[in-house]
TORTIMAR-310795 format. One record per residue: x, y, z of N, C-alpha, C in turn; residue in three letters; residue number from 1. Coordinates in steps of 0.05 Angstrom, whole numbers, plus 32768, in hexadecimal, padded with zeros to 4 digits. Each point is the difference from the previous one (the first is absolute). Example, Ala and Ser with C-alpha at 12.3 -4.5 7.8 and 13.67 -1.06 7.14 Angstrom:
2
[atom [8108, 7F8E, 809C], [7FEE, 8018, 8000], [8012, 8018, 8000], "ALA", 1] [atom [7FF9, 8015, 7FF2], [8010, 8018, 8001], [7FF1, 8016, 800E], "SER", 2] 
//
This chain:
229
[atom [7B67, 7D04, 7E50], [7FE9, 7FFA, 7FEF], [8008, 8001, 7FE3], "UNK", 1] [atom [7FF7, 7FF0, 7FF4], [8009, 7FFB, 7FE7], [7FF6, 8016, 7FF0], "UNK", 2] [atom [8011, 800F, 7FEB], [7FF1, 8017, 7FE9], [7FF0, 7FEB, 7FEE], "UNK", 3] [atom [7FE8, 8005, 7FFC], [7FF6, 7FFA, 7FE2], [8002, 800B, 7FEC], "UNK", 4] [atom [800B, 801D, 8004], [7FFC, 8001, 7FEE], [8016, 800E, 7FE9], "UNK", 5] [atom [801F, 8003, 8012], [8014, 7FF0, 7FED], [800F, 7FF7, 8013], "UNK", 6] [atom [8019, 7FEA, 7FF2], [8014, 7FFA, 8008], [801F, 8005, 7FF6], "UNK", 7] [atom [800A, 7FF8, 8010], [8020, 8005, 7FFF], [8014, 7FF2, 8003], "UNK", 8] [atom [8011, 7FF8, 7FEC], [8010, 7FEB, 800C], [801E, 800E, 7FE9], "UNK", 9] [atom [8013, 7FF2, 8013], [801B, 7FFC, 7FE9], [8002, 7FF1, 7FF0], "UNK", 10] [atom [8005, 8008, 7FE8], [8007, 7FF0, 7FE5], [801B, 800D, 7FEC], "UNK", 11] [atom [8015, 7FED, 7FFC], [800E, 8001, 7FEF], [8012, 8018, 8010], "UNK", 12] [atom [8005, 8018, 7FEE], [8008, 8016, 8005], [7FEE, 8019, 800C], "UNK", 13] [atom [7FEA, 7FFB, 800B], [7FEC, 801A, 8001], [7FF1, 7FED, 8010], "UNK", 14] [atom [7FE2, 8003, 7FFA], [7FF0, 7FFE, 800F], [7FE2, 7FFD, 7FEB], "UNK", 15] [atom [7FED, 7FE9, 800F], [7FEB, 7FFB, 7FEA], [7FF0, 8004, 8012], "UNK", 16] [atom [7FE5, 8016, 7FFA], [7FEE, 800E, 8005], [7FEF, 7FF0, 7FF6], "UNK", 17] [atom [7FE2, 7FF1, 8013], [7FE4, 7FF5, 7FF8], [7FE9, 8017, 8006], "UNK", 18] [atom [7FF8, 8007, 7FF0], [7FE7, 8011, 8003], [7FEB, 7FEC, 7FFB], "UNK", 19] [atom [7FE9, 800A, 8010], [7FE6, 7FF0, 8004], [7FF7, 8008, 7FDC], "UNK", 20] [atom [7FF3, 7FEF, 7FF2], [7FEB, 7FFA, 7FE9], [7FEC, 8010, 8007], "UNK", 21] [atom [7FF2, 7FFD, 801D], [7FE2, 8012, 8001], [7FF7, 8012, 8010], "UNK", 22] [atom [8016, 8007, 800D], [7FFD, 8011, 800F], [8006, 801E, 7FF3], "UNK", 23] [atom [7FF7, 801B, 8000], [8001, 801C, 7FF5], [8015, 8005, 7FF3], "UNK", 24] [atom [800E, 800C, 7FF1], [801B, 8004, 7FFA], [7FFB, 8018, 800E], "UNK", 25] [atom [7FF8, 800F, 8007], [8008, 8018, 8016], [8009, 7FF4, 8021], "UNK", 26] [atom [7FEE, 7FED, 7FFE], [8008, 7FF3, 801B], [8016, 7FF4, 800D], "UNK", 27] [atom [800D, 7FF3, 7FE1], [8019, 7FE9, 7FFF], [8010, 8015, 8007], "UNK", 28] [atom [8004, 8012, 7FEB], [8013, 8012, 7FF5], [8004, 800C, 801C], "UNK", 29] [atom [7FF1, 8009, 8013], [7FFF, 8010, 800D], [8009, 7FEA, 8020], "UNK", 30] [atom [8001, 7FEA, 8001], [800B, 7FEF, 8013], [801B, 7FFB, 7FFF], "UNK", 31] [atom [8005, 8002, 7FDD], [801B, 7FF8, 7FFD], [8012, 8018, 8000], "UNK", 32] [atom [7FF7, 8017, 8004], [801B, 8014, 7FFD], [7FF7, 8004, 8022], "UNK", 33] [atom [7FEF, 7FFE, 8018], [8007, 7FF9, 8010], [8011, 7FF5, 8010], "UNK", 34] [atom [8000, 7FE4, 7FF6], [8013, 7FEC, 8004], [8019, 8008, 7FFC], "UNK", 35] [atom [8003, 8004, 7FE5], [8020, 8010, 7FF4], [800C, 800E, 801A], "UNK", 36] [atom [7FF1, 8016, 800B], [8005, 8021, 800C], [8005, 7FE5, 8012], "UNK", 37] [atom [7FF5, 7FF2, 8012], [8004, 7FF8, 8018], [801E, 7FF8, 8002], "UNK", 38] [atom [8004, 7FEB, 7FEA], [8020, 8002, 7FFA], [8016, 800E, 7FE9], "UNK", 39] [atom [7FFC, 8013, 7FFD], [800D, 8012, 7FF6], [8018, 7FF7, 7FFD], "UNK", 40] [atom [8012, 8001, 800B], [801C, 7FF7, 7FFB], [8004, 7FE5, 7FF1], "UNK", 41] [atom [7FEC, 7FE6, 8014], [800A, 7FF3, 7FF7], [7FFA, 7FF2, 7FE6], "UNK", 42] [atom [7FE8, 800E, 7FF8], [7FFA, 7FF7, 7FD9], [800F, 8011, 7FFA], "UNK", 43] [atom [800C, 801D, 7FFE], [8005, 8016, 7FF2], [8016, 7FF2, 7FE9], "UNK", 44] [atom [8000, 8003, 7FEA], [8012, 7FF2, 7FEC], [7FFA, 7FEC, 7FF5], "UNK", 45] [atom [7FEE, 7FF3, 8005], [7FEF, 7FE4, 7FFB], [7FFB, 8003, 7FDE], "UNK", 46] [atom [8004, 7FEF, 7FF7], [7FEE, 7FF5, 7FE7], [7FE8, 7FF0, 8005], "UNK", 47] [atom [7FE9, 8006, 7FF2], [7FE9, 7FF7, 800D], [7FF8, 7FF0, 7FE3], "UNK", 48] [atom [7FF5, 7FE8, 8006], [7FF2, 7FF0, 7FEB], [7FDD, 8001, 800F], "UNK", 49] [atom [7FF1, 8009, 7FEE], [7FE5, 7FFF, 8011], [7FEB, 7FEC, 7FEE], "UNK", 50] [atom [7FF2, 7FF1, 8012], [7FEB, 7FEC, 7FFB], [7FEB, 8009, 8001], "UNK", 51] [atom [7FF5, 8001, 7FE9], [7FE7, 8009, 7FFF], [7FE9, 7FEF, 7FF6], "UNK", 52] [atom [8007, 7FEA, 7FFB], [7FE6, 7FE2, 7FFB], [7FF5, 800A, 7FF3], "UNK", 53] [atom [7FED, 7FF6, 7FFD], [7FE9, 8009, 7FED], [7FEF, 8017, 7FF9], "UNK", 54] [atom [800C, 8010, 8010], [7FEF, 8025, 8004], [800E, 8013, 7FE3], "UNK", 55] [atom [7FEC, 8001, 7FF4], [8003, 800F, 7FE6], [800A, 8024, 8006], "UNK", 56] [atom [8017, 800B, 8004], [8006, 8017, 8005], [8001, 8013, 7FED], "UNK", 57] [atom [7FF4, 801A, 7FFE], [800B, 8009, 7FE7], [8020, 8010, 800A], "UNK", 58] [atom [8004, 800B, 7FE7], [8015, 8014, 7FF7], [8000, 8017, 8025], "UNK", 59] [atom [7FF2, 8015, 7FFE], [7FFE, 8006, 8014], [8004, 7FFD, 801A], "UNK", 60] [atom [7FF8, 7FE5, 8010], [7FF9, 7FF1, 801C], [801C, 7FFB, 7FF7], "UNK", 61] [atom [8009, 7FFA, 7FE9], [801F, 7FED, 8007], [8013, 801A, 7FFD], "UNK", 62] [atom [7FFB, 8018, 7FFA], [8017, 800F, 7FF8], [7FF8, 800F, 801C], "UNK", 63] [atom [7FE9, 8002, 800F], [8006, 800E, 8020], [8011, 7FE8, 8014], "UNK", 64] [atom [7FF7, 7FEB, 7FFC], [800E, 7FE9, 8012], [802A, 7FFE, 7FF3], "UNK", 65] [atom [8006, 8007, 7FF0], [801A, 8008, 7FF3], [8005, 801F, 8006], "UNK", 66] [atom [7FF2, 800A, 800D], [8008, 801E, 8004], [800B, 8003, 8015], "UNK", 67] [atom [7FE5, 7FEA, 8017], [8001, 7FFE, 8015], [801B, 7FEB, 8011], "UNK", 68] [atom [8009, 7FED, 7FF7], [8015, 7FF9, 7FFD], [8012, 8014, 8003], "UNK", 69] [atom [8005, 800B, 7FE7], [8018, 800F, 7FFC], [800B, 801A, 8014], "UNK", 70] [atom [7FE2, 800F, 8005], [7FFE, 800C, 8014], [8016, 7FF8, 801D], "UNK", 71] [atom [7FF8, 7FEA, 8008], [8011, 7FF1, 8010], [8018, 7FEF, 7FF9], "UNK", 72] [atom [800B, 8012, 7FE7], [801B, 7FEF, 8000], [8004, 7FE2, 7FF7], "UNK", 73] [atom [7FED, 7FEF, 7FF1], [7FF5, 7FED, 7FFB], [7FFD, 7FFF, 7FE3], "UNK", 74] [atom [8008, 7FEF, 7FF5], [8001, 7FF5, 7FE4], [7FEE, 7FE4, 7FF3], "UNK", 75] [atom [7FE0, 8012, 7FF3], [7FFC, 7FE6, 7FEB], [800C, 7FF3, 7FF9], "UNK", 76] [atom [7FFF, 7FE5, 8006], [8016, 7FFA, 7FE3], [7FF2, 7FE9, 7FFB], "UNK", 77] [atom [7FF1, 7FF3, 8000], [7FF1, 7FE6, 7FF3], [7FDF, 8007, 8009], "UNK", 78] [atom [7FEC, 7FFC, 7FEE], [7FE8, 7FFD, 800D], [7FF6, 7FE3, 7FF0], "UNK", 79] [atom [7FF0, 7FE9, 8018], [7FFD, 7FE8, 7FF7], [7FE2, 8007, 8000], "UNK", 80] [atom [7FED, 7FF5, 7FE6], [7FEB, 8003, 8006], [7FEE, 7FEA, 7FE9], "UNK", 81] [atom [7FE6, 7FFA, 8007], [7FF5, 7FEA, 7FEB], [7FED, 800D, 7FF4], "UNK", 82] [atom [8003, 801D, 7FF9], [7FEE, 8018, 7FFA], [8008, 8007, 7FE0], "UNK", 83] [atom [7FF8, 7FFE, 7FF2], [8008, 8013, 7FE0], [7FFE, 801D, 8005], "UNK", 84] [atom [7FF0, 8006, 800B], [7FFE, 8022, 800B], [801B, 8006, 8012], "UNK", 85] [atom [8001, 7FF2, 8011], [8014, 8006, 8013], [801B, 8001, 7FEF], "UNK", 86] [atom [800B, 7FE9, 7FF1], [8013, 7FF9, 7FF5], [8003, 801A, 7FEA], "UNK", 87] [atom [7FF5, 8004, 7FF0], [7FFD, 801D, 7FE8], [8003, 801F, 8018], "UNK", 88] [atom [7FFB, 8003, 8018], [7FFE, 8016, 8006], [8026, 7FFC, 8010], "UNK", 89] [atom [8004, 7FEF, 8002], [801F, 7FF9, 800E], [800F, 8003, 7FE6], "UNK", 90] [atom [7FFC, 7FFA, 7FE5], [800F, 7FFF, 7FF2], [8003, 801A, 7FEB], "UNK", 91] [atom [7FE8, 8013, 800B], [8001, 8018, 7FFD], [8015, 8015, 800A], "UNK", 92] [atom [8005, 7FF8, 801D], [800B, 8009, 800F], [801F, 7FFB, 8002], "UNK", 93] [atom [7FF6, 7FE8, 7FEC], [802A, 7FF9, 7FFC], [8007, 7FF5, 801E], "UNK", 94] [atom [7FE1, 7FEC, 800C], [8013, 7FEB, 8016], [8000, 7FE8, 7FF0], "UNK", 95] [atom [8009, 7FEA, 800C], [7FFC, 7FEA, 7FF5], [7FF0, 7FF1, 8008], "UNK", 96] [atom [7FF8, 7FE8, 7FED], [7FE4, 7FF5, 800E], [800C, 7FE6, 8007], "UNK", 97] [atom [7FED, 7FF6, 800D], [7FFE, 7FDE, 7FFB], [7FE3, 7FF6, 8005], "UNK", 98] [atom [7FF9, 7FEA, 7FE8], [7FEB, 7FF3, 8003], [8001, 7FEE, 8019], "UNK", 99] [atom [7FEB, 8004, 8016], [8006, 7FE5, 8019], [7FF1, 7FE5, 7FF3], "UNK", 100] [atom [7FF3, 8007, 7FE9], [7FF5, 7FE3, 7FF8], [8019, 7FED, 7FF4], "UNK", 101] [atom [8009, 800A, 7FF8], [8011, 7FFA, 7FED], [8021, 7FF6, 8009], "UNK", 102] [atom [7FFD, 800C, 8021], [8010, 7FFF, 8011], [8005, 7FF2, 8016], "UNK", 103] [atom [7FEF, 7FEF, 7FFC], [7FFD, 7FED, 801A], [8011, 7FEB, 8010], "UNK", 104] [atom [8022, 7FFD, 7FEB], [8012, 7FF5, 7FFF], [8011, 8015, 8002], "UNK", 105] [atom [8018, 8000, 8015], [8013, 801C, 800D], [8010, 8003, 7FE9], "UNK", 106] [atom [8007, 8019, 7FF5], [8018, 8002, 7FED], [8015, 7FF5, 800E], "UNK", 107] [atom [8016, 7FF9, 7FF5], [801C, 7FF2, 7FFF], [800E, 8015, 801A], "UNK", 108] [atom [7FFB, 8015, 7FFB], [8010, 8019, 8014], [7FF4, 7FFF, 8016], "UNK", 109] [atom [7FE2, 7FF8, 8009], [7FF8, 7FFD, 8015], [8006, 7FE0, 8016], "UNK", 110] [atom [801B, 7FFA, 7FEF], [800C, 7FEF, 800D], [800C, 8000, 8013], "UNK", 111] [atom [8008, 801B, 7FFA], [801C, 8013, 800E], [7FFA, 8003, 801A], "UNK", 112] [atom [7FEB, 7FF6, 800A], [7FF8, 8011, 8014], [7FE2, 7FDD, 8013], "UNK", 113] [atom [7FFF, 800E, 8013], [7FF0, 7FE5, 800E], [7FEF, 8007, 801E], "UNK", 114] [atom [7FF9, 7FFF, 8000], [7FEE, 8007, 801F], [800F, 7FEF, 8018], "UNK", 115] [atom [8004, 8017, 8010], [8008, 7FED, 801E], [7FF2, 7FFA, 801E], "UNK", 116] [atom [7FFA, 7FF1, 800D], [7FEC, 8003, 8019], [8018, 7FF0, 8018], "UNK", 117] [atom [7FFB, 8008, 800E], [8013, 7FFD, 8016], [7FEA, 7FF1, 801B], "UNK", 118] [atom [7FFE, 7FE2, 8001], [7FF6, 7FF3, 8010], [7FFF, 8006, 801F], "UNK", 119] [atom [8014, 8016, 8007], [7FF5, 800D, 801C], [7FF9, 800F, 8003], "UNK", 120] [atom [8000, 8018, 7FE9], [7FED, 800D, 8008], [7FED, 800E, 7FE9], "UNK", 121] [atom [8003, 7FF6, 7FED], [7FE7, 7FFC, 7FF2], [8008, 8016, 7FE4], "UNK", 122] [atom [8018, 8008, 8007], [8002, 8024, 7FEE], [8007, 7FED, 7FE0], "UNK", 123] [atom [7FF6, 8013, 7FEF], [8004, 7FFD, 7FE2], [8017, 8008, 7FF7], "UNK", 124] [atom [800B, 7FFE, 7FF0], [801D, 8010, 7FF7], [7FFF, 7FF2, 7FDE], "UNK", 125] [atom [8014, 8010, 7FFC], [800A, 8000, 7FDC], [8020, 7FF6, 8004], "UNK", 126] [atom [8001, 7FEA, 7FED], [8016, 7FF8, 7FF5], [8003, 8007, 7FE4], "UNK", 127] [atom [8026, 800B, 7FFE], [8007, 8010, 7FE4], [8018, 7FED, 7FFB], "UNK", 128] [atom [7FF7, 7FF1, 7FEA], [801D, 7FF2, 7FF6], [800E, 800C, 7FEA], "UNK", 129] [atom [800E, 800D, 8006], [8013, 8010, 7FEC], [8005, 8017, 800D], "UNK", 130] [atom [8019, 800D, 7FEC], [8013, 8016, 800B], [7FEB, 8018, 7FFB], "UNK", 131] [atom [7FFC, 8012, 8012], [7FED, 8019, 8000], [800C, 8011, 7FF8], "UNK", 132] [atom [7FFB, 8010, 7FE4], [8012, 800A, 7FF3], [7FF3, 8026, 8004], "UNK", 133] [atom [8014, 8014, 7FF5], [7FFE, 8017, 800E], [7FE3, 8007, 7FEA], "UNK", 134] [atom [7FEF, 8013, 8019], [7FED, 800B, 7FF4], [7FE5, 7FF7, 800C], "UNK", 135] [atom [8008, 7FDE, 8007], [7FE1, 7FEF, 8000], [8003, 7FFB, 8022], "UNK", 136] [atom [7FED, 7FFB, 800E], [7FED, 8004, 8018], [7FF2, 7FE8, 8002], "UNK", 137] [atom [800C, 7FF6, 8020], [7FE3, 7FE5, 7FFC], [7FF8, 8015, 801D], "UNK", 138] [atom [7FE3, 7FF5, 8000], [7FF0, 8005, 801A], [7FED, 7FE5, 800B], "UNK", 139] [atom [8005, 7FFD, 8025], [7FF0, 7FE8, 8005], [7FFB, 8007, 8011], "UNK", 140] [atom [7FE5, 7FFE, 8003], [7FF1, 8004, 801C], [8007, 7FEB, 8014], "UNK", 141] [atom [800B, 7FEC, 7FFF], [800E, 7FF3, 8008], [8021, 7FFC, 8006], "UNK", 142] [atom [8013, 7FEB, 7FFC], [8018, 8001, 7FFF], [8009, 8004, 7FEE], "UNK", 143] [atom [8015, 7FFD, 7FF5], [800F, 8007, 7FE4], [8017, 7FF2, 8002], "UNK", 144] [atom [8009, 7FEC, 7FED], [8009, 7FEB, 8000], [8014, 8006, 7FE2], "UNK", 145] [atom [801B, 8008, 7FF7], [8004, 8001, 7FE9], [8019, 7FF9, 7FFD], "UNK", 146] [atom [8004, 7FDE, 7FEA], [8014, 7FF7, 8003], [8010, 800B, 7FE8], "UNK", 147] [atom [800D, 800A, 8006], [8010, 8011, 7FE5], [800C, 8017, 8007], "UNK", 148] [atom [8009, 8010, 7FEF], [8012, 8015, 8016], [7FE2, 801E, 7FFD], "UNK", 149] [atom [7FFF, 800F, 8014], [7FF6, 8019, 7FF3], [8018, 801C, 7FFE], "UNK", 150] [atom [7FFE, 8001, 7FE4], [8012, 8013, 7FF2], [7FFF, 8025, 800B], "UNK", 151] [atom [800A, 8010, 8006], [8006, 8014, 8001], [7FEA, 8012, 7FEE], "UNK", 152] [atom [7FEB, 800A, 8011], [7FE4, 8015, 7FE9], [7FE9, 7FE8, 8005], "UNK", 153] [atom [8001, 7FE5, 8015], [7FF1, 7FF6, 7FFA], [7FEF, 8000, 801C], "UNK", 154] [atom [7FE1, 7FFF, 800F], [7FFE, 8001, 800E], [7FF7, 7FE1, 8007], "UNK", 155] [atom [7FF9, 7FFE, 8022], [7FE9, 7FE6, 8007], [7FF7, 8019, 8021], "UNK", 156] [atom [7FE6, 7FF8, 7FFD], [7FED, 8010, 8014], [7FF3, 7FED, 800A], "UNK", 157] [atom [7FFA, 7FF0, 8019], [7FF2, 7FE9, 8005], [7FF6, 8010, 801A], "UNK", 158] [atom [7FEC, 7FF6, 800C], [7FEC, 8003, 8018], [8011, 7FE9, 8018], "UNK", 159] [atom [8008, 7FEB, 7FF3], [8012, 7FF2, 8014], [801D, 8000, 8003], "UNK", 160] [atom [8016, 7FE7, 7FF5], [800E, 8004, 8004], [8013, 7FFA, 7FE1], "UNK", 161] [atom [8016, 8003, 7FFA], [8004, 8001, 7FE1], [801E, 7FED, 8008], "UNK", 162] [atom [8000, 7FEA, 7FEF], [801A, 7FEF, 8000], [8000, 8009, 7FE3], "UNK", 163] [atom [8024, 7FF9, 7FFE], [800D, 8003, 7FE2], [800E, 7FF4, 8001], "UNK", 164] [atom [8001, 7FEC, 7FF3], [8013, 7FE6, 7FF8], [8019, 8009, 7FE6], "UNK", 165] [atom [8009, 8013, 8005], [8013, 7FFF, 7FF3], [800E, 801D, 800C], "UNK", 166] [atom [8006, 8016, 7FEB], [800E, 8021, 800A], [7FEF, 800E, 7FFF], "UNK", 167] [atom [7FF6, 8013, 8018], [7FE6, 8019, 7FFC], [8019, 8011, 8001], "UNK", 168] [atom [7FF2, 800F, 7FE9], [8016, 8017, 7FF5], [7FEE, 801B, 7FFC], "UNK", 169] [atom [7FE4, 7FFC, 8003], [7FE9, 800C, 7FFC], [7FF9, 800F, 801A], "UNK", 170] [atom [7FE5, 8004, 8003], [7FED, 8013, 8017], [7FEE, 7FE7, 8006], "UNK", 171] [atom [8009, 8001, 8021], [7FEC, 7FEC, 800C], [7FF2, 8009, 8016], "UNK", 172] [atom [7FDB, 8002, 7FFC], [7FF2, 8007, 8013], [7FF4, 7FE1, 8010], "UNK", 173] [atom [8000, 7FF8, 8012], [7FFA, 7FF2, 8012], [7FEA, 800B, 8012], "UNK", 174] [atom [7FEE, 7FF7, 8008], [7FED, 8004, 8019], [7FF2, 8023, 7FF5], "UNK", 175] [atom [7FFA, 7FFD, 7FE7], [7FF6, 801A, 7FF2], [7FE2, 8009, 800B], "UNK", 176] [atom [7FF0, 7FEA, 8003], [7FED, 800B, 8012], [8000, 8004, 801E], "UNK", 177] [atom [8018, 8002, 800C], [8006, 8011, 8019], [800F, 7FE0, 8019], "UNK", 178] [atom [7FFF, 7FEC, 7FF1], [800F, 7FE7, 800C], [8018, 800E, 800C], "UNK", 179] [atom [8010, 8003, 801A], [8013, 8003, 8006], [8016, 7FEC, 800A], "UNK", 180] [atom [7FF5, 7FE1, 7FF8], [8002, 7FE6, 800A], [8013, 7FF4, 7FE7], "UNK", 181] [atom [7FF3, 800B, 7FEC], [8006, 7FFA, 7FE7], [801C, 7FFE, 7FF3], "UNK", 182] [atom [800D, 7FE9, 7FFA], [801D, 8002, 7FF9], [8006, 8008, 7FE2], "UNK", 183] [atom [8019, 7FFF, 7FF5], [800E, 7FFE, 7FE6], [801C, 7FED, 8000], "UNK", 184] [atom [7FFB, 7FEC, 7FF3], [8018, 7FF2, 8002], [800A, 7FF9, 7FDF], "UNK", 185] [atom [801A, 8002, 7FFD], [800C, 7FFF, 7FE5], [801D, 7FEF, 8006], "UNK", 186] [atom [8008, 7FEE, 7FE3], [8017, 7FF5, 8004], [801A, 8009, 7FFA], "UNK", 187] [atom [7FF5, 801C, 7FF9], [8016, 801A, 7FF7], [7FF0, 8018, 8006], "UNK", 188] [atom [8005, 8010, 8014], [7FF3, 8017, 8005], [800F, 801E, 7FF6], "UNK", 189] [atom [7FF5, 8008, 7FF2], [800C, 8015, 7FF3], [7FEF, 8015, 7FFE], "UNK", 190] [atom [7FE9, 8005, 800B], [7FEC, 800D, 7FF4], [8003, 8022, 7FFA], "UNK", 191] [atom [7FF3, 800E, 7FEC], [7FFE, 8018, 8003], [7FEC, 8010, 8015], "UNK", 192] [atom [7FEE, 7FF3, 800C], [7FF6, 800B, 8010], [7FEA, 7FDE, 8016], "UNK", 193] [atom [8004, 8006, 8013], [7FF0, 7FEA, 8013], [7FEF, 800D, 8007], "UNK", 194] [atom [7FE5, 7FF4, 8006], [7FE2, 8013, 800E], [7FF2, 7FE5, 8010], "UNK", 195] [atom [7FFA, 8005, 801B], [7FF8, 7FEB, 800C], [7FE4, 8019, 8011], "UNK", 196] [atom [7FE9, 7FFB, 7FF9], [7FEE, 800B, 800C], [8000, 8020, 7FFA], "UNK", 197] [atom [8005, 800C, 8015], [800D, 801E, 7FFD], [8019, 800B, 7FFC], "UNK", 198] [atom [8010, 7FE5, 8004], [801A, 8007, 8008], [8019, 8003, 7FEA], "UNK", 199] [atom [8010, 800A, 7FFC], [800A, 7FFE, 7FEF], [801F, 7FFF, 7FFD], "UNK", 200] [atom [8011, 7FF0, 7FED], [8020, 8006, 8007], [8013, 7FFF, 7FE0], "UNK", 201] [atom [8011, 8010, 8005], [800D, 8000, 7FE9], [8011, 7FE5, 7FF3], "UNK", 202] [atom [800A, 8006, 7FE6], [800F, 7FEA, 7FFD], [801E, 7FF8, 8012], "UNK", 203] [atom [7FFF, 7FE5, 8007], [8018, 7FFA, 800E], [801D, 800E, 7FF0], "UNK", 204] [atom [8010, 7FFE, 8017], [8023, 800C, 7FEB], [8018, 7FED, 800A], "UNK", 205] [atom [8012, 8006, 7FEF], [8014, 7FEC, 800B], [8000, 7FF3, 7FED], "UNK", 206] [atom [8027, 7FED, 8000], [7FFD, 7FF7, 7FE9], [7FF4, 7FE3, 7FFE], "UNK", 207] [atom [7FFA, 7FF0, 8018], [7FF0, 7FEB, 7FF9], [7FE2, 8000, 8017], "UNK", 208] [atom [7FF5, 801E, 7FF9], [7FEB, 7FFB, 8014], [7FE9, 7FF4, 7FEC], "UNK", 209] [atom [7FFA, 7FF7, 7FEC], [7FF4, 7FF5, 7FF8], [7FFF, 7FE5, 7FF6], "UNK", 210] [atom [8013, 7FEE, 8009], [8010, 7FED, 7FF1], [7FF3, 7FDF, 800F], "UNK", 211] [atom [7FF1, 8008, 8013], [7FF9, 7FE8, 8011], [7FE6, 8007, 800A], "UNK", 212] [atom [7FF0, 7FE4, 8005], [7FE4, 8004, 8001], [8007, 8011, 8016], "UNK", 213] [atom [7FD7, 8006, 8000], [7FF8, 8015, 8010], [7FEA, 7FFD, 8009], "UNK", 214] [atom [7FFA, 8011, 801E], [7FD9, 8005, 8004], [8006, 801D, 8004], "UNK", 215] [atom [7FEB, 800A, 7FFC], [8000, 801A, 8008], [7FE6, 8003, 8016], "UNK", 216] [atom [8001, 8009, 8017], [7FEC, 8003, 800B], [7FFB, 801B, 8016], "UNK", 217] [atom [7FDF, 7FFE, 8004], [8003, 801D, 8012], [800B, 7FFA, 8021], "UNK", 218] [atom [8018, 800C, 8008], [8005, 7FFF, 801D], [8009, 801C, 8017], "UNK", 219] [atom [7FF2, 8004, 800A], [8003, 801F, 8009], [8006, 8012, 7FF5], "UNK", 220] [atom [7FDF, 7FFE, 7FEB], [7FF9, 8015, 7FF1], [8013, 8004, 7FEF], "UNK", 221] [atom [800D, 7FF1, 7FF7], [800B, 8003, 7FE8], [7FFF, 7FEB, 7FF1], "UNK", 222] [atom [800F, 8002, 7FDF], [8001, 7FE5, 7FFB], [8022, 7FFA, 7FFC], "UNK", 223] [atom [7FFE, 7FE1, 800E], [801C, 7FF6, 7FFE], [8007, 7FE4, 7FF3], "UNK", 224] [atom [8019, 7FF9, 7FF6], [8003, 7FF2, 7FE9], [8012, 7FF1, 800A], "UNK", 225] [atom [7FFC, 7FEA, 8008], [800B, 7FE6, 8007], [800D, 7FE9, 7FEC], "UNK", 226] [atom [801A, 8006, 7FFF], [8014, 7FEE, 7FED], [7FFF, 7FE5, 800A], "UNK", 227] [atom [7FFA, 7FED, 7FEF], [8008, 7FE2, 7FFF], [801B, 7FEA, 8000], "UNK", 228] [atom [800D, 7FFE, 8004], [801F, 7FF3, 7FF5], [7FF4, 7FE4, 7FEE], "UNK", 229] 
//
């Protein structure tokens, strides 16, 4: 069943949060750290950009919804809103704003990145064009798609399955909402840490165990890493 009354999707590096316009702010607030707890792990680290349309917030409602966040390991970091109240109580707070009126055309950086749907079976995913550099985090409730290398400190956490078109040198969670089906494939596997569902495996060793593509997948209960020539 569909939430009304927020939504969730991957964007960029983090994750963009829709809160309902008319529905309670006790009520929103109170669905969405719900939601969070349900998946705990797999937002935990997230940068969150939150949409708030046209709902005038003060100082307060926005500094418990930034508490509440943080609480969970979760980082403000943009609030989009078409509110003057909202925008002054974010910039109180030292987040950053964005007008959505004013926004209706994608910044240049939201190039970087593209929505994916997969004609059999219907799943959404995030495409990342460029090298994922240490520190930054994509999240997709879908697949995760990133042609560039991901760097060492950098994560990708997807609900499906995560290709990397270049060297994962980073932390790759695969099948984060409990998928055990769910692969990881890279054209240089190097990773500091692999996570496929529950499962988990260290980085490969050797002097060319990373040097040729890869899948990584779960096979009797473990996960195993299948070299390419």
């Amino acid at each position: 069943m569909q939430d009304e009354l927020i939504a969730i999707k991957g964007l960029n590096n983090g994750l963009l949060i829709s809160l309902s316009p008319t529905e309670s702010w006790q009520s929103v607030t109170d669905r969405l750290a719900a939601r969070i707890d349900e998946r705990a792990e797999f937002y935990s680290g997230a940068d969150i950009t939150v949409e708030l349309g046209e709902r005038p917030v003060p100082k307060y409602e926005l500094s418990s919804l930034k508490a509440l966040l943080e609480r969970r390991g979760l980082t403000l970091s943009l609030v989009r809103s078409k509110s003057d109240t909202t925008r002054e109580s974010a910039q109180s707070l030292k987040v950053p704003t964005e007008n959505r009126a004013a926004a209706a055309r994608p910044p240049a950086s939201t190039l970087e990145t593209a929505p994916l749907n997969s004609e059999e079976t219907g799943a959404e995913g995030v495409l990342f064009r460029r090298t994922l550099r240490s520190g930054r985090t994509i999240h997709s409730d879908g697949h995760a798609v990133v042609i560039g290398d991901v760097n060492p400190g950098a994560k990708v956490v997807a609900a499906g399955d995560i290709v990397v078109w270049g060297k994962l040198r980073g932390f790759a969670h695969a099948g984060a909402s409990g998928d055990e089906s769910a692969i990881i494939c890279a054209l240089e596997m190097s990773p500091s840490q692999l996570r496929i569902a529950g499962y988990f495996a260290a980085a490969p060793t050797g002097k060319d165990s990373g040097l040729k593509p890869a899948v990584a997948r779960v096979r009797d209960d473990e996960i195993i890493v299948e070299r390419r020539d």
